[in-house]
Legacy VTK file of the C-alpha trace (Angstrom):
# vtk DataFile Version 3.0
C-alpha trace
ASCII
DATASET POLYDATA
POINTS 161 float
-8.983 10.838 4.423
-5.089 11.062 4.299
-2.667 8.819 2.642
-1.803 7.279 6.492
-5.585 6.840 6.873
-5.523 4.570 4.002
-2.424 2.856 5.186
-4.185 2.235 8.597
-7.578 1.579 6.891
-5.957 -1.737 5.229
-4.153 -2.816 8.506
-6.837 -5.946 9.090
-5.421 -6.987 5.432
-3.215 -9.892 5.728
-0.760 -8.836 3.196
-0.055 -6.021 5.295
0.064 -7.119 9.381
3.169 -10.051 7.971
5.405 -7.709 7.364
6.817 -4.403 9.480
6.147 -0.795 8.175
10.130 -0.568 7.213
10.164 -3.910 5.559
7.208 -3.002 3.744
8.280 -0.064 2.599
11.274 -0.830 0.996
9.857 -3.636 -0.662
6.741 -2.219 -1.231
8.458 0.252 -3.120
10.901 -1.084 -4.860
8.244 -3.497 -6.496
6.548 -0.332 -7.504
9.061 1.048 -9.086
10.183 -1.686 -10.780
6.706 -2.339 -12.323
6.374 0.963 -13.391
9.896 0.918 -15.418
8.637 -2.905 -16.860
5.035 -2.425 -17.432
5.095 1.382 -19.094
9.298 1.085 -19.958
10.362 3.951 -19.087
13.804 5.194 -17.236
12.549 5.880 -13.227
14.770 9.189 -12.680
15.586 9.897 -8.601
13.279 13.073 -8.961
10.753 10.848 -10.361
10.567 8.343 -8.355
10.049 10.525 -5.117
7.340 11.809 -6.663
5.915 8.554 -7.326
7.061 7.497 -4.105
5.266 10.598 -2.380
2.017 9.739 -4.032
1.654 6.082 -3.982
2.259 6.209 -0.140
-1.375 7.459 -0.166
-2.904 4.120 -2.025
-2.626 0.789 -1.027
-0.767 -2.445 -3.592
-4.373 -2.538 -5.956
-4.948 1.024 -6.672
-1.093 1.453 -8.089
-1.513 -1.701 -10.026
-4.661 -0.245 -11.603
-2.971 3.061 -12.092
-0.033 1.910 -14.067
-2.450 -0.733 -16.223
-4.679 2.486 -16.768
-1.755 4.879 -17.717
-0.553 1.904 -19.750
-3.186 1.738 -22.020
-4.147 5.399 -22.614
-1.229 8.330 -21.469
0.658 8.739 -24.642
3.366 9.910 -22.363
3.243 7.204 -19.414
5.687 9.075 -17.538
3.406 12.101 -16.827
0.177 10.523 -16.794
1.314 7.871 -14.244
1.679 10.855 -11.792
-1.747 12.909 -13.371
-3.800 9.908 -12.184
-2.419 9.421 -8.990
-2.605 13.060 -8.407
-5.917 13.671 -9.519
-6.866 10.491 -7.233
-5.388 12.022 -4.548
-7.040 15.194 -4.695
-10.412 13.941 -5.335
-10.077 11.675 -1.975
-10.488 8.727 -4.227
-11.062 5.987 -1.534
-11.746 3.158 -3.196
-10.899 1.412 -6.137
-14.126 1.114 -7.800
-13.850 5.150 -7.095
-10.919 5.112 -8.907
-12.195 3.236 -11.946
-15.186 5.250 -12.359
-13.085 8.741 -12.291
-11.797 10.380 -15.453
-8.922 11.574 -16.765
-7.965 13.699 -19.316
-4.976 13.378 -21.540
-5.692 16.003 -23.927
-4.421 19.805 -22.968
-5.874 22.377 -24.020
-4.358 24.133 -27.033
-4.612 26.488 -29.349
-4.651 25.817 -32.901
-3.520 28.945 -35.084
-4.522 28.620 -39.057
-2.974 30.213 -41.493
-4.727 33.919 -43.167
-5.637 33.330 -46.476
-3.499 36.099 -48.504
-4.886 34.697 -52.003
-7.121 38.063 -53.781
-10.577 37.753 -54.510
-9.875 38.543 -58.137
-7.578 35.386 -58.416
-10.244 33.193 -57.036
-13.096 35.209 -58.847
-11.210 34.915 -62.372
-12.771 32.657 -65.238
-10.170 29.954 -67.095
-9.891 32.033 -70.419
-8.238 31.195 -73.373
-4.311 31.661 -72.275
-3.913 33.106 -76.184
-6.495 35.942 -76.139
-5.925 39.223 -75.583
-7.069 42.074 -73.267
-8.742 45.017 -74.197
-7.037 47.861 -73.604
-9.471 48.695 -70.396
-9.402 45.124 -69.154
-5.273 45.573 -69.179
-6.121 48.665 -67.206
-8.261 47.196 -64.519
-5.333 43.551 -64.403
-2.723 46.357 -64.553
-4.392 48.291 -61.338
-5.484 44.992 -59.180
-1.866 43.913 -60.031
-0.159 46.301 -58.566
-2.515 46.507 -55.764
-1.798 42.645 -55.127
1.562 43.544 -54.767
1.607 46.327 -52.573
-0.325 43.773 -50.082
2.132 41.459 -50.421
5.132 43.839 -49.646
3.107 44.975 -46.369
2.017 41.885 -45.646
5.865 40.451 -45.628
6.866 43.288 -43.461
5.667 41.388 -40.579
LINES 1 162
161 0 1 2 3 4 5 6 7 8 9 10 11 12 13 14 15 16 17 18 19 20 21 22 23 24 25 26 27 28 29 30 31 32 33 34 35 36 37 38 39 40 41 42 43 44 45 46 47 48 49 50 51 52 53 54 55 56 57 58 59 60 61 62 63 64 65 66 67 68 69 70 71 72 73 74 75 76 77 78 79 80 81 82 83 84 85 86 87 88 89 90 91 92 93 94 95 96 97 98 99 100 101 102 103 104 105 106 107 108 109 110 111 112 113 114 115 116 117 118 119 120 121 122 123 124 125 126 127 128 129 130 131 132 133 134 135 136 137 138 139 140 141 142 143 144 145 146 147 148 149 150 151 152 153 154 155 156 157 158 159 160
């Protein structure tokens, strides 16, 4: 179904055979637009609303009224999730509103989460708490002498990058 097959498929509806198309239209969607800046508060750019004008030609007065309580209550960015549901309504031939309640929509993107390498050597996490006053042996300074300077060749290559 196209967006003027759901204009015609609502022309038995009262609210739409008082008024003319033109009329209607301006109207129509001005009252959009100005419930979309009051209900979600945001500023309605000209690029914006043309898109929003573009899409909501293809739903009737109860599906946009749903969409902007819907995008009210869970896009964390209003502004772009306003035009993800319509979109995604669109393209799914959503036809009627129970339709439209009953689809999903994701806010979440997918991203990738990068953690941090642990640089921290096994003997530092391996050591035992030791009495901060005793002293090595001569081959236990050998062996903390060696891993030492081991540790800190990794970190000079490792803050290369």
């Amino acid at each position: 179904m196209t967006c003027q097959d759901v204009l015609k498929s609502h022309a038995n509806d009262t609210e739409y055979t008082t008024t003319t198309e033109n009329s209607r239209s301006g109207n129509y969607h001005n009252n959009i637009i100005n419930k979309i800046r009051v209900e979600l508060g945001i500023n309605i750019t000209p690029a914006y609303k043309n898109e929003i004008l573009k899409l909501s030609s293809c739903f009737d007065a109860k599906f946009i009224n749903y969409a902007i309580e819907y995008t009210s209550i869970n896009g964390s960015r209003p502004k772009q999730f306003l035009l993800k549901v319509l979109s995604n309504w669109k393209n799914a031939n959503i036809t009627t509103l129970e339709q439209a309640k009953n689809f999903k929509i994701s806010n979440k993107k997918n991203s990738i989460v990068q953690f941090s390498k642990e640089k921290t050597p096994e003997w530092l996490n391996n050591r035992t708490n030791r009495n901060e006053n005793e002293e090595m042996s001569e081959e236990e300074r050998a062996k903390f002498e060696k891993k030492r300077e081991e540790f800190k060749r990794l970190l000079e290559e490792d803050w290369k990058e």
